[in-house]
Structure formats: structure tokens, C-alpha cells
C-alpha positions as CSV (number, residue, x, y, z in Angstrom):
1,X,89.8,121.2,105.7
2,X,90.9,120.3,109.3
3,X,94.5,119.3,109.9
4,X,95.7,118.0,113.1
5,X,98.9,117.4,114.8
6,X,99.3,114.0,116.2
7,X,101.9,111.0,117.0
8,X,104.2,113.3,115.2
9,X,102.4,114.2,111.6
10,X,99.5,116.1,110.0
11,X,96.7,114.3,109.6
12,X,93.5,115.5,107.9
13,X,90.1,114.7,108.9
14,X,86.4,115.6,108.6
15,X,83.2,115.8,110.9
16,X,79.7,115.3,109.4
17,X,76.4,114.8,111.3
18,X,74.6,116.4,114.5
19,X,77.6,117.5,117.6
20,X,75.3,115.5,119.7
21,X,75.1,112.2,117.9
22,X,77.4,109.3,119.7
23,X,80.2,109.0,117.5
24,X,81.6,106.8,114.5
25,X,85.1,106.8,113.4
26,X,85.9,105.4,110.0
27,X,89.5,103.9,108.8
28,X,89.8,103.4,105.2
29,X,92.3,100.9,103.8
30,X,95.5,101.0,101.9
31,X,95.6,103.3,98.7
32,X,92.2,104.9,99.3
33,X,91.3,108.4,100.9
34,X,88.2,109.0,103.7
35,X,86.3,110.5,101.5
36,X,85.5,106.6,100.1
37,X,83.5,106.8,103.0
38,X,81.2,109.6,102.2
39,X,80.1,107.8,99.3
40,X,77.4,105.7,101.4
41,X,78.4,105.0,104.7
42,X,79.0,108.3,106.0
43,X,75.0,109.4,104.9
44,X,73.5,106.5,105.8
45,X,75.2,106.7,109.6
46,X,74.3,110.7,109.9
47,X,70.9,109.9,108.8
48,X,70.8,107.3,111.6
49,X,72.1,110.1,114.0
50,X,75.4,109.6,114.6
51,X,78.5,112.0,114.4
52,X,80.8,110.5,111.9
53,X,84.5,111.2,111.5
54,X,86.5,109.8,108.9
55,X,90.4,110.6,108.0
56,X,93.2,110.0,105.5
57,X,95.7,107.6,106.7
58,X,99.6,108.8,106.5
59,X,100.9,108.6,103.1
60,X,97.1,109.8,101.6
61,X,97.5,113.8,101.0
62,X,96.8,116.1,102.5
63,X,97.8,114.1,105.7
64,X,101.5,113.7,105.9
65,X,103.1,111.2,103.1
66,X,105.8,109.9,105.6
67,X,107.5,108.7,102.1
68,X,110.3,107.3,104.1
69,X,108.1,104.4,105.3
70,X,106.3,103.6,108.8
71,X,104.6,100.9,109.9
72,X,101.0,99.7,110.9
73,X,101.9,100.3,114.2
74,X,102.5,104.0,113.4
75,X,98.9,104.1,111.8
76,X,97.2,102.3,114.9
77,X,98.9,105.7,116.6
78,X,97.4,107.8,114.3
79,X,94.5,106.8,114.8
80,X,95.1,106.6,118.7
81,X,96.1,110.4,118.7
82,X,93.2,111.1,116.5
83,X,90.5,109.6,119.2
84,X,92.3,111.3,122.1
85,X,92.7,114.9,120.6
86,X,89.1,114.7,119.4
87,X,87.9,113.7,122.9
88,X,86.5,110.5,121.3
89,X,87.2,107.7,124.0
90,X,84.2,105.4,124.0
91,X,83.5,105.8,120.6
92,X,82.7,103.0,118.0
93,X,85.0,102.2,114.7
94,X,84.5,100.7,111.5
95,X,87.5,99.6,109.5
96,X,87.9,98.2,105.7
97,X,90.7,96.0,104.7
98,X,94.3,97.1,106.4
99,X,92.0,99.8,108.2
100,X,89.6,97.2,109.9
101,X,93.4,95.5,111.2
102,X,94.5,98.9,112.5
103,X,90.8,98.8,114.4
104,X,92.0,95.5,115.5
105,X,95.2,96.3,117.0
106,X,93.9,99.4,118.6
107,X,91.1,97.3,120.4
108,X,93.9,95.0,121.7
109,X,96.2,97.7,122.7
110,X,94.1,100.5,123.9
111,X,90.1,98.8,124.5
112,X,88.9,101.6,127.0
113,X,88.8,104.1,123.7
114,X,86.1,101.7,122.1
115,X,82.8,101.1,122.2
116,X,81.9,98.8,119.5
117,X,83.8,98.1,116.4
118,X,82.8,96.5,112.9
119,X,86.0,95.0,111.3
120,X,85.2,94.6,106.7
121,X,87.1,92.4,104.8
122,X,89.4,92.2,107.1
123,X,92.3,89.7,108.1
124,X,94.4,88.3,111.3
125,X,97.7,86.8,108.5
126,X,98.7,87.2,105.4
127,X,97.9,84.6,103.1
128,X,100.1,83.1,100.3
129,X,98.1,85.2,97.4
130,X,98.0,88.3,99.4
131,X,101.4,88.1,100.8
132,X,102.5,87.5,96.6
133,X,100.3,90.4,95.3
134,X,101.9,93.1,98.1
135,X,105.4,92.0,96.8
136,X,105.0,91.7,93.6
137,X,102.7,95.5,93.7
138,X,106.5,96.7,95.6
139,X,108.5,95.1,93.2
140,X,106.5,96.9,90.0
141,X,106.5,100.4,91.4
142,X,110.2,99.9,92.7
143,X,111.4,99.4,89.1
144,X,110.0,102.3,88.3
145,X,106.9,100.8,86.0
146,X,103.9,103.5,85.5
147,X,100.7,101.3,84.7
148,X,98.5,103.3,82.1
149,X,95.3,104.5,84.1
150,X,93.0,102.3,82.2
151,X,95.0,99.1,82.6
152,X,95.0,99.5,86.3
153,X,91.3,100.7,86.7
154,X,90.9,96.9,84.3
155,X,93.4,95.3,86.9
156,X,91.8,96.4,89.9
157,X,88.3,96.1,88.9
158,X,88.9,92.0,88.7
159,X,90.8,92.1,91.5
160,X,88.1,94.3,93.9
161,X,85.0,93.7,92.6
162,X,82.4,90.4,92.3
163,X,81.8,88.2,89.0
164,X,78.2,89.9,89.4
165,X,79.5,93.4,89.3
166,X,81.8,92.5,86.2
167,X,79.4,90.7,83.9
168,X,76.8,93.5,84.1
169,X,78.2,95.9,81.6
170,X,76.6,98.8,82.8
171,X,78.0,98.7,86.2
172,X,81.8,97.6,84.8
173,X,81.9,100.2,82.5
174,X,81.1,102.8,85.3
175,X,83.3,101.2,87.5
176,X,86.3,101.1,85.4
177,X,85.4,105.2,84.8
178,X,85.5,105.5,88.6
179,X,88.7,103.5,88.6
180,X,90.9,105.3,86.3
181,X,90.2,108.5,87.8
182,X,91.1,107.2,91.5
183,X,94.4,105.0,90.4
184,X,96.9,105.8,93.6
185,X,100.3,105.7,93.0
186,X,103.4,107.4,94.5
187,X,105.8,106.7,97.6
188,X,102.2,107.0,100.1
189,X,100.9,104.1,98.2
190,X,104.6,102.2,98.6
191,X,105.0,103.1,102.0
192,X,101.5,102.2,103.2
193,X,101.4,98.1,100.9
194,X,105.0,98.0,103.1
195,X,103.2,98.3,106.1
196,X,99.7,96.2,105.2
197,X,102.8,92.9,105.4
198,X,101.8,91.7,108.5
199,X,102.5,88.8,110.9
200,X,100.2,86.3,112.4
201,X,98.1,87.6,114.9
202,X,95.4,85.3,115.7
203,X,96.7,83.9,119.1
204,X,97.1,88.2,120.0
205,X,93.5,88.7,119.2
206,X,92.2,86.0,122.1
207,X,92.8,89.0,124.2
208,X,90.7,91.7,122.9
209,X,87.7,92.4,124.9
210,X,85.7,94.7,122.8
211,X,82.5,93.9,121.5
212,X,83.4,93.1,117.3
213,X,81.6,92.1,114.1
214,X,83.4,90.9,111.4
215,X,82.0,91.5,107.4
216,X,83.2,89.7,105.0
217,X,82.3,89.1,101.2
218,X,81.7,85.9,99.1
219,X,84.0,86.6,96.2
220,X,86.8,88.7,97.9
221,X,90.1,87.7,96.1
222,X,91.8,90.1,98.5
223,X,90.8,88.9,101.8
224,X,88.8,86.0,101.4
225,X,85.9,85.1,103.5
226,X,88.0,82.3,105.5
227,X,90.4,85.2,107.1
228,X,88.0,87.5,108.2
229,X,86.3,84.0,109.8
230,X,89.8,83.2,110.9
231,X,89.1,87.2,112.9
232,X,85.9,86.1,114.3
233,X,86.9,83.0,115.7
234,X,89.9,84.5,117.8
235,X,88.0,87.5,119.0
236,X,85.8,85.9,122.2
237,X,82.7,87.0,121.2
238,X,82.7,88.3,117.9
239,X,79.8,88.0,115.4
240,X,80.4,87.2,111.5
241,X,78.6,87.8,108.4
242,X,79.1,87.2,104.6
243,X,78.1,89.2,102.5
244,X,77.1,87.5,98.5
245,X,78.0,88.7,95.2
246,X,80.5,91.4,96.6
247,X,83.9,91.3,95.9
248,X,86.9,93.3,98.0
249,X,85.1,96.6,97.4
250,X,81.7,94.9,99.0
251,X,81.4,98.1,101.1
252,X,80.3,99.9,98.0
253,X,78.7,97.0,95.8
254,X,76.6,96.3,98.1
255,X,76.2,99.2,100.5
256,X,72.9,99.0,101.6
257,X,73.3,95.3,103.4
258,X,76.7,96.6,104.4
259,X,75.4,99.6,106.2
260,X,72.3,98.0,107.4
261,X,74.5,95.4,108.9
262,X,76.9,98.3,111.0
263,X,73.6,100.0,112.2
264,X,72.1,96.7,113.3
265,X,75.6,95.6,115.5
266,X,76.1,99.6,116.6
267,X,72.0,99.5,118.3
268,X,72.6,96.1,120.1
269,X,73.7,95.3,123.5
270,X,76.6,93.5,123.2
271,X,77.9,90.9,125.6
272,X,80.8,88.4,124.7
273,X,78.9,85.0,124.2
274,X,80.8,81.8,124.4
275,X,81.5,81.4,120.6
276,X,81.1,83.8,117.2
277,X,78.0,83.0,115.4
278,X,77.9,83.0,111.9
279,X,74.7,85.1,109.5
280,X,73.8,83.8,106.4
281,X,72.1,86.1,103.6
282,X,69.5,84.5,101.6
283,X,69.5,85.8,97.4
284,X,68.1,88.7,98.4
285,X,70.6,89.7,101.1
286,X,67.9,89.0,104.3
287,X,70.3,87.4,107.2
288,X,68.9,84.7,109.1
């Protein structure tokens, strides 16, 4: 285990794949440890040859819980003091959900530490759902309500996951076993929904000159497909992809186009064009 002191807490992180490999920094999103990554992405970019750090935001143990609350901002410092301690400026990113928005920020506020970055299921507002569900998930674990495991793995699984995923029994069932072990709860989990509320930032993100693909995914409840395009349009340059038949957790339904996808933006010379251009997948996932 590797703990590091920056922008004023502990944060844990791990190192996988050959010390001479350009590197890949991975921010998961709210309520979920780095090790989510290791699941797919992290073998599939070491086999590719890159070095590939991934961490636990603040309020994930064994970084620092910070139950007193912070805010994205704090996390986009995190991440900054991370980058800088490792000796990682130049480097390329890949975010998920409020991870891919920290990403974001840090390519407005600090470009010259990135490379390339791939932003997943990712968002530049709140909606109206999302802005109800992050209340209303405060509200419950401010009155002091304790979900049963199962009932949450069942909640999150319709919430996360694609109508394809759900109606093949096999794959729910494991899914919901998956589910109820992983449930997140405690002040972390508070602190870090508190600081996924976020304003509007699509005008901001006119200004960000690094090279970005968004990934979204067709039946996303969380962040639909229309706010990560929302991303893409702002960011001059910025390419955009749906994913089909993935839900909010797209990154491991479908981790083969997802992966395939990051590889394909990370080998390519990128320079801004006038205007995102959108990929479509056929059924079986082919862009064109």
C-alpha cells in the first residue's frame, strides 16, 4: 500500500505496468474505490504498455475520509498534488462519472499536466433527476436510514446498469452479488455526493485546450448521453462516442469497446478540429 501526503491529506494509490511505459492516471467516481479500475481497464492498458496509476479519492479508506466535508475543488487538488509528487506532468487521464468532471476541471485549471484525457459518463451541469437523486441520497443517510445490503445492491443495479444487463438473469444475479458486497456508505460517501452538486460549467469549458474524448452510454439514467454531448460540444475539439446497451456502469458492462475506445484516442495525434464529431456503434459495437 502507498500513502502519500498531498494538498493537506493521505491519499493512497497504486502503480501497475512497466516504469517505462508513458503514463495513465485513472479517477474513479463518487462512492467507489481505484481498485474498480483493476477490474479491466488497468490490464488491458498495462498490456498495451502503459504505466497505470489509479487512487482512492478522499472520503474512500485508506485515503483520508475528510468526514467534515470538502469540495470538488479539493479533489481536482488531490489529484493535482498526486501528478506533481509522482513527477507525472504530461501524462494522460481517464475519468468516470464525478472523476471524469475532476479531469475536466484540472484540464481547465492546470492543462500543461495533461496529455490526453478521456472523460466517461460524464457531465458539465446537473440535471433536474441527478440534482433530485443527490438530495434525496443526503436527505436518507442524514436521517439516519441504513438500507439493507440487498435492497441497495437491487436499487443501484436499476439505477447503474442497462435493460440488457437486467433482463439476462445470469448477469443480474451476479451483479446484484457484486453489489451487496460493495454498498458504500458512511460520512466519505456523504461528504463526496455533497461535493458531486455542481454548477454549470459549460461556458468554463470553451477554454480548455487539451485534447478530450467524451464516452457516454445509451441507457445511463445517471448521466445521460445528452450531458456528456453537452461536454463535447463546449470542449473545442473534443470527440464523442456512445456506447449501446450500457448503463451508468458502461465502463464494466461493456469493457472491451470501452477500453478499446481509450486505447484508440490515447495512440492518435490529436489536434483541435473545428467541431466534436460524433461515433456511432453498429449492434455489434463497431464505430463508424
Amino acid at each position: 500500500m502507498s500513502l502519500v501526503t498531498v494538498n493537506g491529506i493521505r491519499l493512497h494509490y497504486t502503480v501497475s505496468g512497466p516504469a517505462e511505459g508513458e503514463t495513465v492516471v485513472l479517477v474513479m467516481g463518487t462512492g467507489a474505490g481505484g481498485r474498480a479500475w483493476h477490474l479491466h481497464q488497468v490490464p488491458a492498458l498495462v498490456d498495451t504498455g502503459y504505466r497505470v496509476v489509479t487512487y482512492d479519492n478522499r472520503g474512500i479508506p485508506p485515503t483520508d475520509v475528510c468526514a467534515d466535508g470538502f469540495t470538488a475543488q479539493d479533489l481536482v487538488g488531490d489529484l493535482t498534488g498526486l501528478i506533481e509528487h509522482l513527477g507525472l506532468a504530461d501524462c494522460k487521464l481517464v475519468g468516470t462519472s464525478m472523476g471524469a468532471y475532476v479531469v475536466q476541471e484540472l484540464a481547465l485549471q492546470r492543462p500543461g499536466l495533461i496529455r490526453q484525457a478521456v472523460l466517461i459518463a460524464t457531465r458539465a451541469r446537473m440535471g433536474a433527476l441527478g440534482t433530485a437523486l443527490t438530495r434525496a441520497e443526503i436527505e436518507l443517510m442524514d436521517a439516519g436510514v441504513r438500507l439493507p445490503a440487498r435492497y441497495d445492491a437491487v436499487t443501484r443495479a436499476m439505477q447503474n446498469l442497462s435493460p440488457r444487463t437486467l433482463a439476462d438473469d445470469g448477469r443480474a444475479s451476479d451483479w446484484l452479488d457484486i453489489l451487496e458486497l460493495t454498498a458504500a456508505d458512511g460520512p466519505g460517501l456523504r461528504a463526496q455526493l455533497a461535493a458531486s452538486r455542481i454548477p454549470d460549467r459549460r461556458d468554463a469549458y470553451r477554454n480548455i485546450t487539451v485534447p478530450c474524448h467524451v464516452i457516454a452510454f445509451a441507457d445511463d439514467q445517471v448521466t445521460p448521453p445528452h450531458l456528456g454531448r453537452e461536454v463535447a460540444d463546449a470542449i473545442p475539439g473534443a470527440t464523442y462516442e456512445v456506447v449501446p446497451d450500457c448503463g451508468h456502469y458502461g465502463y464494466l458492462e461493456d469493457p472491451g469497446t470501452v477500453n478499446k475506445s481509450i486505447v484508440e484516442f490515447f495512440r492518435t495525434v490529436h489536434r483541435a478540429p473545428p467541431a466534436p464529431r460524433t461515433i456511432h456503434h453498429d449492434a455489434g459495437g463497431r464505430g463508424r
